[in-house]
C-alpha positions as CSV (number, residue, x, y, z in Angstrom):
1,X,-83.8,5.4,-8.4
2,X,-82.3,7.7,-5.6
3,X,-84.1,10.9,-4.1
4,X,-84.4,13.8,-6.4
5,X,-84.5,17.5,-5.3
6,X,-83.9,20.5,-7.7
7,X,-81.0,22.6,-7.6
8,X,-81.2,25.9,-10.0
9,X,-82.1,24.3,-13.6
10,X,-80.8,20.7,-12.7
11,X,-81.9,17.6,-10.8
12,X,-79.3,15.6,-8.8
13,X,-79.4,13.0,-6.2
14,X,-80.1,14.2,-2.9
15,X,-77.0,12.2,-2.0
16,X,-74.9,14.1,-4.2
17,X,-76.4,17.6,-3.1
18,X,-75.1,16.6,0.6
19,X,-71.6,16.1,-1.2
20,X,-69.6,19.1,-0.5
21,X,-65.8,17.8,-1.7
22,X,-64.3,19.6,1.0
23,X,-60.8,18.9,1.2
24,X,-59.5,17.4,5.5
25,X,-57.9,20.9,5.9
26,X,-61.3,22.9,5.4
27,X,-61.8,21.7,9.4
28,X,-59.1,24.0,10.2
29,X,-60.8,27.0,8.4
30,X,-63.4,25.8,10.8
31,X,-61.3,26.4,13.9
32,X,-60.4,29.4,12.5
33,X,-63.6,31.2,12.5
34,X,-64.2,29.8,15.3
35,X,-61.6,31.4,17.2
36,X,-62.3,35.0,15.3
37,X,-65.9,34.4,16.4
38,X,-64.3,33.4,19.8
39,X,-63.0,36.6,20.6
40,X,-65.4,39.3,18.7
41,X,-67.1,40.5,21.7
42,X,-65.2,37.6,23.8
43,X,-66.7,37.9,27.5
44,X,-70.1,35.9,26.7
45,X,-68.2,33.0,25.5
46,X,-65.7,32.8,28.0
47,X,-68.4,33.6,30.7
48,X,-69.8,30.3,28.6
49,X,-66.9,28.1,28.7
50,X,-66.3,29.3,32.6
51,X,-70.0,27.8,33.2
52,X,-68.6,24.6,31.5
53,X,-65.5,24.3,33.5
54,X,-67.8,24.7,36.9
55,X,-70.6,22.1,35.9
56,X,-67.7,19.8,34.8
57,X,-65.6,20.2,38.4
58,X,-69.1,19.8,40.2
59,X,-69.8,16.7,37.9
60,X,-66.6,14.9,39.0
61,X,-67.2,16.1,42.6
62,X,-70.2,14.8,43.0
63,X,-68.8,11.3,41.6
64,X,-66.6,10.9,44.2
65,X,-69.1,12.4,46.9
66,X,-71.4,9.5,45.7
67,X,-68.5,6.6,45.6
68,X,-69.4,6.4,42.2
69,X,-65.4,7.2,41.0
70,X,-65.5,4.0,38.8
71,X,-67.5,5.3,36.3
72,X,-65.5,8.9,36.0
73,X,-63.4,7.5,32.4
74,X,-66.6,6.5,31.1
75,X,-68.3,10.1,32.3
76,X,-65.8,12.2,30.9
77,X,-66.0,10.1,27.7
78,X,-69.5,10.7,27.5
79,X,-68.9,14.5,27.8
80,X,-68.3,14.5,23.9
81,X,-71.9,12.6,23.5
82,X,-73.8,15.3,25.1
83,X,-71.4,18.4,23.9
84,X,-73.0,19.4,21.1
85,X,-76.2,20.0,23.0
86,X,-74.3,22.2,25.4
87,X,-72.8,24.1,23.0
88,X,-76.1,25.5,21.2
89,X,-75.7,29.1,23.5
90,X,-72.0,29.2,21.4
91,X,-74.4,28.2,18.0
92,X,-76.7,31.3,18.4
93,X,-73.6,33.8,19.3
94,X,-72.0,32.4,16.2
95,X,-75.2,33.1,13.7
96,X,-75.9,36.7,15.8
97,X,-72.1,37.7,14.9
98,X,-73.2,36.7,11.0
99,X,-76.9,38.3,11.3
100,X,-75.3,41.3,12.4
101,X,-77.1,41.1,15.8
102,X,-75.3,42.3,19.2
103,X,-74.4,38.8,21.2
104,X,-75.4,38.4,24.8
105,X,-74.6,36.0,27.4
106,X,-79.1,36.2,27.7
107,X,-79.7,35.2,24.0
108,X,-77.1,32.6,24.7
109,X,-78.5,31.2,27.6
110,X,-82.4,31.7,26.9
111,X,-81.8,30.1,23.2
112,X,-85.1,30.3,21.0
113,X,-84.9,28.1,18.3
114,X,-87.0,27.8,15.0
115,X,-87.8,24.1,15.6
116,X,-89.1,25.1,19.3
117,X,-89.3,21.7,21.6
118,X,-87.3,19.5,19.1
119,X,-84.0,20.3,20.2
120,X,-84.9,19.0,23.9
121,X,-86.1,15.2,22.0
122,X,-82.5,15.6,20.7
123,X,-80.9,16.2,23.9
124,X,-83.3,13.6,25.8
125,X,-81.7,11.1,23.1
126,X,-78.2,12.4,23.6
127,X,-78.6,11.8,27.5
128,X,-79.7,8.3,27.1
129,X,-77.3,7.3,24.5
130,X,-74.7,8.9,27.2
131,X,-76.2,6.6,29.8
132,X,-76.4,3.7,27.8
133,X,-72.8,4.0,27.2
134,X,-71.9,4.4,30.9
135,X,-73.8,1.2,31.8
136,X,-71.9,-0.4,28.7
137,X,-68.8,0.5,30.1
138,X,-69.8,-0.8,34.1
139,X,-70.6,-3.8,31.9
140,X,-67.5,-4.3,30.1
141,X,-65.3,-3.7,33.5
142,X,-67.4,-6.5,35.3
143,X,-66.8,-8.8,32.2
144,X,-63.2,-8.7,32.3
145,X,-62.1,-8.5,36.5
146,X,-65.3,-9.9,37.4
147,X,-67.1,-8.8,41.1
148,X,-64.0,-7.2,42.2
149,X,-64.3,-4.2,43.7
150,X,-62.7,-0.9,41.4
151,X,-59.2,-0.5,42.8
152,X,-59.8,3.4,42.8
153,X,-57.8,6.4,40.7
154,X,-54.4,5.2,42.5
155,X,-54.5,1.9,41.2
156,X,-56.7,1.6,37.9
157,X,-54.2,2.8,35.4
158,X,-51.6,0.0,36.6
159,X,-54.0,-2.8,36.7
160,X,-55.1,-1.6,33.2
161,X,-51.2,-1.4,31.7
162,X,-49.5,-4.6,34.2
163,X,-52.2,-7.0,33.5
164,X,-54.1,-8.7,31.2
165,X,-57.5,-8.5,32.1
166,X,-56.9,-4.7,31.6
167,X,-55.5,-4.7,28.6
168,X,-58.4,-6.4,27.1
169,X,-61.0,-4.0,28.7
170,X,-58.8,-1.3,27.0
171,X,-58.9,-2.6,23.8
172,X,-62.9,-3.6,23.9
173,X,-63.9,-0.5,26.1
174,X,-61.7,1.9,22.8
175,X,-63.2,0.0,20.2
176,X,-67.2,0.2,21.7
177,X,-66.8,3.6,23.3
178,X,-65.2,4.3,19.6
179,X,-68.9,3.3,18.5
180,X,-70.8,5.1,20.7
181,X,-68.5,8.6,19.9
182,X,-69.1,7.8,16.1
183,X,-72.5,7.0,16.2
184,X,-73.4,10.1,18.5
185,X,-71.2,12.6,16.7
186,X,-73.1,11.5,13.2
187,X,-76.0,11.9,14.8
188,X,-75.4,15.4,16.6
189,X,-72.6,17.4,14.9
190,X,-74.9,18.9,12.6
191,X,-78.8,18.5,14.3
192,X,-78.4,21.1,17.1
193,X,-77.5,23.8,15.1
194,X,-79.6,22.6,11.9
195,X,-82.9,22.8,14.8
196,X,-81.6,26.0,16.3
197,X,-81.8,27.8,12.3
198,X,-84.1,25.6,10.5
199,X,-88.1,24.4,11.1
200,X,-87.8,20.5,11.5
201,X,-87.9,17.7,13.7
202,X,-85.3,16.0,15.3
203,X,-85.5,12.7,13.7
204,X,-85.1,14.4,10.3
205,X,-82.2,16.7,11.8
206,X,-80.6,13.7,13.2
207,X,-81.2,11.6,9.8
208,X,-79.9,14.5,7.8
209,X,-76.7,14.8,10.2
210,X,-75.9,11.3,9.2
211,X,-76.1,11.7,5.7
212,X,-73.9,14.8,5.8
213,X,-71.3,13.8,8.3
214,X,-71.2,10.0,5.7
215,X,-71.2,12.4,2.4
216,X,-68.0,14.2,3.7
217,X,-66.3,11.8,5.6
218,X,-63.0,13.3,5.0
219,X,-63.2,16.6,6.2
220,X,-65.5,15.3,8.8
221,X,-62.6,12.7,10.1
222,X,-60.7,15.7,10.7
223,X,-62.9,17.5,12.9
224,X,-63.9,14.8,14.7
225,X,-60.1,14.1,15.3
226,X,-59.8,18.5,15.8
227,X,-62.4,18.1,18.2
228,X,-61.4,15.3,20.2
229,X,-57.6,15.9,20.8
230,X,-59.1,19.2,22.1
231,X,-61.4,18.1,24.3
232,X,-58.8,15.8,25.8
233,X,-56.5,18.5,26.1
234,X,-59.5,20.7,27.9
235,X,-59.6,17.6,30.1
236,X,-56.5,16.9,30.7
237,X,-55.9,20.7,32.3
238,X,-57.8,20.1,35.0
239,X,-61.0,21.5,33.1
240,X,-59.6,24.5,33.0
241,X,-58.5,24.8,29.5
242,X,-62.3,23.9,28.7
243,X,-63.2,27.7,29.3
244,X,-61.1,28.7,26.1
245,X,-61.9,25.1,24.0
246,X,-65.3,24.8,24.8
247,X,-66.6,27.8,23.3
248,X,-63.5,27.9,20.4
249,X,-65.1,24.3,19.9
250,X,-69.0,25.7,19.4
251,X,-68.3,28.4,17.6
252,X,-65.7,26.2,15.0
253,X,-68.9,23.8,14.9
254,X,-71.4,26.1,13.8
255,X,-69.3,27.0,10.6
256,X,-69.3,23.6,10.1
257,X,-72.8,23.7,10.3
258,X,-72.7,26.2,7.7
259,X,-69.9,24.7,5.4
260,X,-71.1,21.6,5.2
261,X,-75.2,21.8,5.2
């Protein structure tokens, strides 16, 4: 017999409760008040997203400072794994705007949540999935060219394309970095902003993420596929398009939040 929790003058399934029946396109509504959220008193979340776009260029920069260029694809990958945890300033402007409370770039930095500490055990277990990818990824590389050395920027996207042993670690490295973006998007889409409003824990915020993002699996396709292209896109500019997506990103993701939970 499944879980039981009462709902007004009836008793359904707890699995059924966490079934909303949205239909794909509600994930644009979701970008939508994101954007109108966005630009309601726009400077704090551009000043946001312009913090983003600096720790993303000083990232990469210190990548290539430290010879350690080889593991930039799987680095920026692992952006999306640790996003969510970023965004919580972009969360707490998003649920001001709805209290009626004044945003601030302060509130959004100094974030006080109602699950206190627990949001930091979610982001330490964000972290280490990210570095457990990027060790995954060093380890897929050496399995397919072996102990020779990375060919650098110049010459990686040839040798992936012309040759075989590249087109392989393509193929592999999409479908296990595919895992690793599923896993930590079920697992964090909806936990940061469920410990930023609610009193819980973060195994019970990641557990309940799961089950939501698995009970609406069509709408949350969509914005996992919104959110990626996106965040390519952001990528893809240099960084520089990250200062508008970032925080149009957060903001769309906490009316998930609310949609869906």
């Amino acid at each position: 017999m499944g879980t039981t929790e009462k709902t007004g003058n009836t008793h359904l399934p707890l699995a059924e409760q966490r079934r909303r029946n949205l239909p794909a396109s509600a994930a644009i509504g979701w970008l939508g008040e994101g954007w109108r959220d966005l630009w309601r008193n726009p400077l704090p979340s551009l000043f946001y997203g312009l913090a983003v776009f600096l720790l993303s260029v000083a990232v990469v920069w210190c990548l290539f400072r430290m010879e350690l260029d080889y593991i930039l694809f799987p680095a920026l990958a692992g952006f999306m794994v640790v996003g969510p945890l970023v965004a919580i300033g972009l969360y707490r402007k998003s649920q001001d705007l709805e209290e009626g409370i004044a945003p601030s770039l302060s509130r959004m930095i100094f974030v006080k949540t109602e699950s206190g500490a627990q949001v930091w055990y979610t982001g330490a277990i964000l972290c280490l999935l990210m570095l457990v990818w990027m060790r995954a990824a060093v380890i897929i590389y050496a399995l397919f060219v072996g102990l020779r050395p990375f060919p650098g920027l110049d010459h990686v996207v040839a040798m992936l394309l012309s040759t075989p042993e590249g087109l392989g670690m393509i193929v592999v490295g999409t479908v296990v970095g595919g895992l690793f973006a599923a896993f930590s998007f079920a697992i964090s889409t909806f936990a940061i902003p469920m410990l930023l409003a609610e009193r819980t824990d973060a195994f019970t915020a990641m557990g309940t993420s799961i089950s939501l993002v698995y009970r609406n699996l069509p709408v949350m396709l969509a914005w996992g596929a919104i959110v990626l292209a996106l965040t390519v896109l952001g990528i893809a500019t240099g960084f520089l398009g990250l200062i508008v997506i970032f925080p149009l990103l957060g903001h769309g993701t906490w009316h998930s939040y609310k949609a869906i939970r």
